[in-house]
C-alpha positions in Angstrom: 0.0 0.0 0.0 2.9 2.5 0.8 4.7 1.8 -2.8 1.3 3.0 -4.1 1.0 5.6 -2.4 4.3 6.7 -2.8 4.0 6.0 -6.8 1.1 8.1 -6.9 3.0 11.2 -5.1 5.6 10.5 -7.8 3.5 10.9 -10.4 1.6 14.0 -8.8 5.3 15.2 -8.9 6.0 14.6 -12.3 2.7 16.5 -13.4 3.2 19.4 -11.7 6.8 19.5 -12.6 5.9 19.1 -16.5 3.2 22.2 -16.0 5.6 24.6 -14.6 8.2 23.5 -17.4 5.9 24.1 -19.9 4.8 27.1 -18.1 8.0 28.3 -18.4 8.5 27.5 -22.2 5.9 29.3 -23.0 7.0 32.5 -20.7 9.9 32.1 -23.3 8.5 32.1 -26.6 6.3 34.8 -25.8 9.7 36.9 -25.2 11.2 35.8 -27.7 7.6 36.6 -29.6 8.4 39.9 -28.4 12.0 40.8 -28.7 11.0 39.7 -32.3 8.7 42.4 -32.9 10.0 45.2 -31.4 12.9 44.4 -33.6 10.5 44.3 -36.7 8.9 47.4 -35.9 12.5 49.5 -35.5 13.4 47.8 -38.7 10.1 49.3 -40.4 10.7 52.6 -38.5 14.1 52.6 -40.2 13.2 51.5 -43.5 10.5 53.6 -43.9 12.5 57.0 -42.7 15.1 55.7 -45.3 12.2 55.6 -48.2 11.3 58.9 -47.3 14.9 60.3 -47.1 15.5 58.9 -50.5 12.1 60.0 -52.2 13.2 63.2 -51.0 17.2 63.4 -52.2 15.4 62.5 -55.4 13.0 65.2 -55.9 15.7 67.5 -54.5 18.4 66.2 -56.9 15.2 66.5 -60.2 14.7 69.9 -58.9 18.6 70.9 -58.6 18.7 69.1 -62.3 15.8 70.9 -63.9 17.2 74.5 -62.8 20.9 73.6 -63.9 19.5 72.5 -67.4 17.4 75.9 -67.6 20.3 77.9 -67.2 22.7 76.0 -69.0 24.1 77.7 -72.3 22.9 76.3 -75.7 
């Protein structure tokens, strides 16, 4: 009766052992989860200062073209 008893506690053990472990695994994916997207987010924060940046050099450097070409001589 007491090897029973004491299998049972065992087992009880293991159960509540595997919950917190998996408990714990998914505390970790969901940081993981979230280191991911704030690093997704900075990289569209970047990239899409960089697209504006760009669309602007280029209308700049169309603009700065167009008036060198007007006053250009012929």
């Amino acid at each position: 009766m007491l090897g029973c008893m004491a299998r049972l506690l065992a087992y009880l053990l293991l159960i509540v052992v595997a919950a917190f472990a998996l408990l714990a695994l998914v505390w970790l994916v969901g940081q993981i989860l979230t280191g991911v997207g704030l690093f997704l987010a900075g990289a569209a924060g970047v990239l899409g200062r960089t697209l504006l940046f760009l669309l602007l050099a280029a209308l700049l450097g169309g603009v700065a073209y167009f008036l060198a070409s007007a006053y250009r001589r012929s």
